[in-house]
C-alpha positions in Angstrom: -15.1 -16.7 -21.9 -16.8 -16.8 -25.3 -18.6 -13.2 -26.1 -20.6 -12.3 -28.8 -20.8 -8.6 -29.7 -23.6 -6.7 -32.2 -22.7 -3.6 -33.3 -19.1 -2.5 -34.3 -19.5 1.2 -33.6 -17.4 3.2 -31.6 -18.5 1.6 -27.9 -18.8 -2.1 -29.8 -15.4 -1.6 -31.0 -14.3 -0.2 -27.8 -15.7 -2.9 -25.5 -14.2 -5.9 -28.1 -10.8 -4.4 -28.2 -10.5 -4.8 -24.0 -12.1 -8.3 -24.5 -9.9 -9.3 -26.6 -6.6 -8.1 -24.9 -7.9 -9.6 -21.7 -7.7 -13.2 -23.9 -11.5 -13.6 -23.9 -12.5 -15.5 -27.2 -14.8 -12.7 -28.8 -17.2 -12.5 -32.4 -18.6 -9.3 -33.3 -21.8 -9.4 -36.0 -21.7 -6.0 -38.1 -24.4 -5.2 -40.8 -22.5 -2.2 -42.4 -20.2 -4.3 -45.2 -17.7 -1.3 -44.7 -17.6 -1.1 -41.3 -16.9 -4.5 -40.9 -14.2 -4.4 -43.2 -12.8 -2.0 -41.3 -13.3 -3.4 -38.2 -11.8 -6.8 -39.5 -8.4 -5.6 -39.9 -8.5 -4.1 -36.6 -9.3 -6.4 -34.2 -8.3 -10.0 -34.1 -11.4 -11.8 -33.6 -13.9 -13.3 -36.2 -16.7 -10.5 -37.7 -19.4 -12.1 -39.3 -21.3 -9.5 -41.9 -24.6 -9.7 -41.4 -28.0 -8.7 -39.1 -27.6 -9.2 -35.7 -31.2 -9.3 -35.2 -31.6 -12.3 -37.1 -32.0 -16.0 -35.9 -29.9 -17.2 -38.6 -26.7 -14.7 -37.9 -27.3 -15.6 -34.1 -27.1 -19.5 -35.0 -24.0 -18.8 -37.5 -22.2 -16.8 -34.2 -22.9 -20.1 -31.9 -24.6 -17.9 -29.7 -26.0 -21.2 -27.7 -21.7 -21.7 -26.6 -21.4 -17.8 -25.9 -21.3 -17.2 -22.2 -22.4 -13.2 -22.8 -24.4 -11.5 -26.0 -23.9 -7.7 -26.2 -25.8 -5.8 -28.3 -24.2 -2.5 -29.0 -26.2 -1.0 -32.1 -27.7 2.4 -32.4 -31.3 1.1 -32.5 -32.9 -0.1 -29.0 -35.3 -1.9 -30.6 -32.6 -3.9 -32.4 -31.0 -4.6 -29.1 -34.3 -5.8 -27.6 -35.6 -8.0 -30.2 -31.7 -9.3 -30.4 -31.4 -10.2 -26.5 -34.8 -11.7 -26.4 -33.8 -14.0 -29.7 -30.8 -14.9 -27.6 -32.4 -15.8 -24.4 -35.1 -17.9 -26.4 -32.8 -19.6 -27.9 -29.7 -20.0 -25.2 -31.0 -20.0 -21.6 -27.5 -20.2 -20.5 -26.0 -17.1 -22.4 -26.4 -13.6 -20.6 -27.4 -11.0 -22.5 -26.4 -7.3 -21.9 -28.6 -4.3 -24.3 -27.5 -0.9 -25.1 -30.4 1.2 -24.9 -31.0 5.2 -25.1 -34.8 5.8 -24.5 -35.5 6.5 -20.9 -38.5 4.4 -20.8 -36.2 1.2 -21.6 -33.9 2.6 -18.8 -36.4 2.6 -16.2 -37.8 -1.0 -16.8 -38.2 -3.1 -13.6 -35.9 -6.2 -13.1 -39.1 -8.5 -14.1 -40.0 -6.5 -17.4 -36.5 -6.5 -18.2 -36.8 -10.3 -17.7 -39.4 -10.3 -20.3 -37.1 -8.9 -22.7 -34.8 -11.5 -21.9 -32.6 -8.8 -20.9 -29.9 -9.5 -17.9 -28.5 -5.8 -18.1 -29.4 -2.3 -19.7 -26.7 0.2 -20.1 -27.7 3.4 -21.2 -24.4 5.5 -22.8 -25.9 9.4 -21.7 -26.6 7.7 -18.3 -23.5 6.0 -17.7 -21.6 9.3 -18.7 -23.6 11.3 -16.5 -22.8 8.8 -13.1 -19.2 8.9 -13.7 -19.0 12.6 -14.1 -21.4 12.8 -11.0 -19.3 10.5 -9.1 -16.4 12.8 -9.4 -18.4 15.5 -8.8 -19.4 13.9 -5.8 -15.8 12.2 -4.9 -14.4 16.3 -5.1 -11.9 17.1 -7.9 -9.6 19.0 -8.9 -6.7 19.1 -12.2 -3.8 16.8 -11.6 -6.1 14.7 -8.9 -8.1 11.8 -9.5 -10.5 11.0 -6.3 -11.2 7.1 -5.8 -13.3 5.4 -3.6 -15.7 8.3 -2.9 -12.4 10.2 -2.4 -11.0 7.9 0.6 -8.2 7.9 -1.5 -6.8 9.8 -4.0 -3.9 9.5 -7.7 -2.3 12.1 -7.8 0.0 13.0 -10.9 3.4 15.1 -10.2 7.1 15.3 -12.1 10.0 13.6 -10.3 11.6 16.6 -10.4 9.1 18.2 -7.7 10.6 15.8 -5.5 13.9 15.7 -5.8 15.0 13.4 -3.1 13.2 10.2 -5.0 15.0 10.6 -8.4 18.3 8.7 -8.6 16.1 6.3 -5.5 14.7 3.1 -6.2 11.1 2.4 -5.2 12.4 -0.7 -2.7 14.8 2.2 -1.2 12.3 4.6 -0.5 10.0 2.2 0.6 12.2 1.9 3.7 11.7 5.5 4.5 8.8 7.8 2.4 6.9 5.0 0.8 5.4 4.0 4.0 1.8 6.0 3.4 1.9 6.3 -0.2 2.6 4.3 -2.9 3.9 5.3 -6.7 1.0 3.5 -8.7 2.6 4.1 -12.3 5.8 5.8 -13.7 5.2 7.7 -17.0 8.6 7.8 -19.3 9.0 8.4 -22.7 5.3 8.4 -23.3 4.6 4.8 -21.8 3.8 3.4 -18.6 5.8 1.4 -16.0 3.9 -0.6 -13.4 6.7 -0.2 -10.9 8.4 -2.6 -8.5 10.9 -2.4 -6.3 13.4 -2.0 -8.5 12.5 0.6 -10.6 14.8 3.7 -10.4 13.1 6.9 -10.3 14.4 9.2 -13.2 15.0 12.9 -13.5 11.9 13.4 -16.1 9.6 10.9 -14.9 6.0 11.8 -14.5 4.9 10.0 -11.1 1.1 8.9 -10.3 1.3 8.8 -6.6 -1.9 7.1 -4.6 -2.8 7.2 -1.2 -5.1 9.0 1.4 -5.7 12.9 1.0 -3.3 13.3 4.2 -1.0 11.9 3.7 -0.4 13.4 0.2 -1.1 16.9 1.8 1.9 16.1 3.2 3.9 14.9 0.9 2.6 16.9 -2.1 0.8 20.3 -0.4 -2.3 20.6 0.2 -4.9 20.5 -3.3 -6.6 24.1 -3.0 -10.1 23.6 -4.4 -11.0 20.4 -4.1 -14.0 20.1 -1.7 -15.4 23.5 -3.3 -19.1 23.7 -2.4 -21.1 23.5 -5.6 -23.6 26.2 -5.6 -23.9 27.0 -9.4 -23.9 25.2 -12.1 -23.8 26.0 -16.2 -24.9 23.0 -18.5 -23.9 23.4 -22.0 -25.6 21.8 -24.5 -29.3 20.4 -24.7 -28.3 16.6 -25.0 -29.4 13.2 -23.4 -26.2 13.4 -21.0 -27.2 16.9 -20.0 -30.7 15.7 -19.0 -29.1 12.7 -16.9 -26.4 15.3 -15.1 -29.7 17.6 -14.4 -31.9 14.4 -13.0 -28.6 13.4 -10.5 -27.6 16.7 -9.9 -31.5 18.2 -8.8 -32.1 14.9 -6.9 -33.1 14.6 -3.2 -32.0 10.6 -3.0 -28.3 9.5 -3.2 -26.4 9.0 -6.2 -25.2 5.6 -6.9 -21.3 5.9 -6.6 -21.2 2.6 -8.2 -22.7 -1.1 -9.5 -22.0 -2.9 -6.8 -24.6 -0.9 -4.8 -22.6 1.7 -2.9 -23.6 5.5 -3.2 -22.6 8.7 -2.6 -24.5 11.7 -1.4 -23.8 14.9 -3.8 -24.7 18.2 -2.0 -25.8 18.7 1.0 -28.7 21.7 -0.8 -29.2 21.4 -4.6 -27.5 23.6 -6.4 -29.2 26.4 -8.7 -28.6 24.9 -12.7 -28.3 26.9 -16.0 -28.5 25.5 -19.0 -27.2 26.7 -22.1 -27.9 25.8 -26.2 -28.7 27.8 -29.3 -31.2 26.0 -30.5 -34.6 27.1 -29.8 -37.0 23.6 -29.9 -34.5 22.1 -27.5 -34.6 24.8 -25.1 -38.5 25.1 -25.2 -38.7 21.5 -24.4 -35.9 21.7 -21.4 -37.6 24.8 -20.0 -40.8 22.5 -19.8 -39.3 19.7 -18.5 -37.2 21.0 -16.4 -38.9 23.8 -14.2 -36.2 24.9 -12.1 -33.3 24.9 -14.2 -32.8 28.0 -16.0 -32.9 28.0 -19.6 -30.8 30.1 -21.7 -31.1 29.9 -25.6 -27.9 31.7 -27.0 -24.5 30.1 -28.4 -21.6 30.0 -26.3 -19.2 30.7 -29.0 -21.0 34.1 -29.5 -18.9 37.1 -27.9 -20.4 37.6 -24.6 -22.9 34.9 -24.4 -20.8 33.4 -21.5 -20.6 36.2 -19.6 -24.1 36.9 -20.0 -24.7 33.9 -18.2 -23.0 34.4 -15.1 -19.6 31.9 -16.1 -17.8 33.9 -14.1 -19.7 33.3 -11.1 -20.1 29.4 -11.9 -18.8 26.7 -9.4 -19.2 23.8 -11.9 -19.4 24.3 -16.0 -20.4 21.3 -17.3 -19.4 21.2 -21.4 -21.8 18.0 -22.6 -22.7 19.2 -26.6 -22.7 16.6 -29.0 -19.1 17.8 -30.2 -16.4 17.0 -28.1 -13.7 19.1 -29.7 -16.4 22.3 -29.1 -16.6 20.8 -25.3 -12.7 21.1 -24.7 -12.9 24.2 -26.3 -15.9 26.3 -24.1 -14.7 24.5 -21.0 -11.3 26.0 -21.8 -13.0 28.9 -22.3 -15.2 28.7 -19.3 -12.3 28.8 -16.8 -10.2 31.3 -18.6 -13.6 33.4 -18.2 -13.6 32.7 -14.7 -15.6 29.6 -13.8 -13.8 27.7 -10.6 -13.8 24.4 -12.2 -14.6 22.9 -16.0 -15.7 19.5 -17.3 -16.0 18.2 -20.6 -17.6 15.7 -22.2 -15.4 13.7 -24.9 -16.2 10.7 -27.3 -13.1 8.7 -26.1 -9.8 9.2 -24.7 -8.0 11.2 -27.8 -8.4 14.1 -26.7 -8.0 13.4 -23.0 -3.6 14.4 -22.8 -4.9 18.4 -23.4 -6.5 18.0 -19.9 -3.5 19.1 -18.4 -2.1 21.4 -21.1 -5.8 23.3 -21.3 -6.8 23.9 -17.7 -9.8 21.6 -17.8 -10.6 19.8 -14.2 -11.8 16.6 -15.5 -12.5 15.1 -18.6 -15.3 12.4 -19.2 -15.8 10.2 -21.8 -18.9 8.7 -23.0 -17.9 5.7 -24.9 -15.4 4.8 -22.4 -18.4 5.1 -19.1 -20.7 2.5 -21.3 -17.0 0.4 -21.7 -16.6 0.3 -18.6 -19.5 -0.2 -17.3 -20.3 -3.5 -19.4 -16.8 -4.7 -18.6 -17.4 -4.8 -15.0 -20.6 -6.7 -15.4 -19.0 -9.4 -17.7 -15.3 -9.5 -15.6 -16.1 -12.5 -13.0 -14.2 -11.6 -10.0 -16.4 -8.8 -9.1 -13.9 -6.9 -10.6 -14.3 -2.9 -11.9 -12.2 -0.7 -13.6 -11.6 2.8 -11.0 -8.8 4.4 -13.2 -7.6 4.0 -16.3 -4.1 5.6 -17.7 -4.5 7.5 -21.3 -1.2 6.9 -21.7 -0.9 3.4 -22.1 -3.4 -0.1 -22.3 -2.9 0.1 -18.1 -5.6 0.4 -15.7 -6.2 0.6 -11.8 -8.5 -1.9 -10.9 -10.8 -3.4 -7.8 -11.6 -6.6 -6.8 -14.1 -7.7 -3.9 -12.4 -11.4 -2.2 -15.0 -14.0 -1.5 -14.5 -15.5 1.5 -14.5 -18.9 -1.0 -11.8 -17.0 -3.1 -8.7 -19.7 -3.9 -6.3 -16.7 -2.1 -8.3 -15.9 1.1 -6.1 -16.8 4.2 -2.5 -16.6 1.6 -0.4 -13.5 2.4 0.6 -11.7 -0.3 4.2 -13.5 -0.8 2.4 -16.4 -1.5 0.0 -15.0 -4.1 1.7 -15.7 -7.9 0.9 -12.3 -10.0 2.1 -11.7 -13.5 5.1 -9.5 -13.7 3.0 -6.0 -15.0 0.5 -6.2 -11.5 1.3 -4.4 -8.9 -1.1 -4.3 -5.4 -1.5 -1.0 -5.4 -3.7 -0.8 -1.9 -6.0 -3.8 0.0 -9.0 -1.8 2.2 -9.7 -3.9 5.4 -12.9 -3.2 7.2 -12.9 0.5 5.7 -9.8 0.8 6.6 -7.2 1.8 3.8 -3.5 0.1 4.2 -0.4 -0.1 1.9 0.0 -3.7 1.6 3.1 -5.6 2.4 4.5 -9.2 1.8 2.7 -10.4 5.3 -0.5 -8.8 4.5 -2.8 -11.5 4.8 -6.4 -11.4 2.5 -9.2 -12.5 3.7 -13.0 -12.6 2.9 -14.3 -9.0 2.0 -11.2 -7.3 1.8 -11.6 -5.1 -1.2 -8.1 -4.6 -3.5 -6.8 -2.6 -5.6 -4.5 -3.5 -8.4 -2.5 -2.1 -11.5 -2.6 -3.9 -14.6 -2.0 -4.0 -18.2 -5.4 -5.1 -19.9 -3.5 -8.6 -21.2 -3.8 -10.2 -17.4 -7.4 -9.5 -16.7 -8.3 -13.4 -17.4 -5.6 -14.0 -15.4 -6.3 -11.9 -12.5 -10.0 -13.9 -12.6 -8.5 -16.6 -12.3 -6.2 -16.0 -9.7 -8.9 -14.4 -7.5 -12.2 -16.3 -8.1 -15.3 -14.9 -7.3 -18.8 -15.9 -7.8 -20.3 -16.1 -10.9 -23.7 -15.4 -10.3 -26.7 -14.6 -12.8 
């Protein structure tokens, strides 16, 4: 596909990178002369210097050949007027906006159509539904919940089981594979997708996926995880905060994801706290929001913490506009007694001190809107439910049209690229490690590791519709 991107910020950048290892043919239109220096001998794509909002940039990008126009700039009004330039002038490109005004978020599909806008991704929004959904999904350090927690990845040293290392997986599969599978190998700092073949070492770092049972078995039981949620502390007076306060003192379900599924968060609304030392914001929180408690003091004051009950906190939710200061009082938080600790980063440096801090879960912002825009653009009705830190590997999920070129093939006969491994297929609801006979049909929903680099590829392989 041919893409066209305004804005190389952080999430432009971010979103072009994946693009462009997934082979997608992709243009990004920066203002900034710097920035788009900078950018230029980053990414391997053409940057054009110059005003996205204009008709004469737009013409000089081809925009009328572009099957998607994202803009990613820090103005909505930018985005707007640049989506509604593209759509007058290319009915067939689709255009996505970044917007962070509520009011924009909230337009209905025919305003939106108006704007010539396809899709509106807001950035505090999107970071708020992914920390909800895991909220939601139950959590817990060292476990990653997927599929409204159906399933769960699960990270744990080879040396914790001692009778897979020396094994290969095609051994154990024979045996203690049967209910589980390893979805990635960690070694030396980088990421094996696994096949049969691979030989399970003495300091190998193991994410292990399958259904909370039979992991309980396998790995012990995860103390914590479904928790009730009673209390909650909200640090920092941001736009993310106000999102996480709008799902989290909701009466409706939360959607657990775009393709229209949705999750149902508490089963009574918990009793919010929110902190931040500066005084306007507070005021204006305490207005808006009459039943959260407002507390206008800084966190990294002795005492101020305790003073606000952290010790008796189910959920501390770190979401300042610093994401260094969030690992830091969410560190803090739990070593002061809170039972579990989010934080809110910018992107994923700062996401391997998860495990050496004590943090729960990590969330990043940039990486939600990412994410988010590449599951609208990605054909196959494909989304992105995990992706590893440690290496340009992710888990994703694919929905099989019943038109799909591999419905009625079992899985012998479907031709992946060598780093994709079929991690799980769900039939009817029902979860099942795949084998060489399983056969796919229409509606079955899978599940797949992959390096970035065969996205394209796995489109291609899977079809899917298309549609507007």
């Amino acid at each position: 596909m041919r893409i066209v991107i305004v804005g190389a910020g952080l999430v432009g950048t971010s979103i072009a990178r994946e693009l462009i290892k997934e082979k997608h043919d992709v243009v990004m239109i920066e203002q900034n002369p710097e920035t788009a220096r900078l950018v230029d001998n980053e990414l391997d794509c053409l940057i054009i210097n110059d005003d996205g909002s204009r008709p004469e940039t737009l013409r000089s990008a081809r925009i009328d050949t572009a099957d998607w126009f994202i803009s990613m700039t820090g103005s909505d009004s930018v985005n707007i007027v640049a989506c509604g330039l593209v759509s007058a002038e290319s009915k067939g490109t689709r255009t996505i906006a970044r917007v962070e005004t509520p009011f924009y978020s909230a337009l209905s599909e025919v305003q939106r159509e108006t704007f010539g806008i396809d899709w509106l991704v807001n950035p505090a929004q999107e970071a708020a539904r992914q920390l909800v959904r895991i909220v939601a999904q139950g959590f817990a350090g060292a476990v990653y919940p997927l599929h409204n927690g159906a399933l769960q990845l699960r990270t744990v040293m080879s040396a914790a089981l001692p009778g897979f290392v020396g094994h290969t997986l095609g051994d154990l599969r024979q045996s203690a594979l049967r209910h589980f599978l390893v979805a990635a190998v960690v070694r030396d700092g980088a990421i094996i997708v696994p096949k049969g073949d691979c030989r399970i070492e003495a300091d190998d770092r193991l994410y292990v996926l399958g259904q909370p049972d039979s992991l309980d078995a396998l790995l012990g039981k995860v103390h914590g995880l479904d928790d009730a949620i009673r209390h909650v502390l909200v640090l920092g007076a941001t736009k993310i905060s106000e999102w996480i306060i709008e799902y989290l003192d909701s009466e409706e379900s939360v959607a657990g994801a775009r393709r229209g599924k949705s999750v149902r968060l508490f089963r009574r609304k918990p009793s919010i706290t929110l902190m931040d030392f500066m005084s306007d914001s507070c005021k204006r929180f305490s207005r808006e929001y009459q039943r959260v408690q407002v507390i206008c003091a800084d966190s990294s004051e002795p005492g101020a913490l305790e003073a606000a009950g952290v010790d008796r906190t189910d959920l501390f939710v770190a979401a300042t506009g610093s994401q260094s200061k969030n690992f830091m009082a969410a560190q803090l938080a739990k070593h002061l007694g809170a039972k579990k600790a989010i934080a809110i980063a910018e992107n994923e440096r700062l996401f391997s001190l998860q495990h050496k801090l004590e943090l729960d879960a990590v969330v990043s912002a940039n990486d939600a809107v990412s994410a988010a825009v590449l599951e609208i653009v990605r054909k196959a009705h494909m989304r992105t439910i995990f992706g590893f830190y440690e290496d340009d590997v992710e888990i994703v999920e694919l929905l099989v049209d019943a038109s799909s070129p591999v419905a009625g093939l079992s899985l012998r006969d479907v031709v992946l690229p060598a780093d994709v491994l079929i991690a799980f297929i769900i039939k009817g609801g029902e979860f099942i490690v795949p084998s060489g006979e399983t056969v796919l049909t229409g509606g079955d929903e899978i599940g797949l590791v992959t390096r970035k680099q065969h996205i394209t590829a796995l489109e291609s392989i899977f079809g899917g519709r298309d549609e507007r």
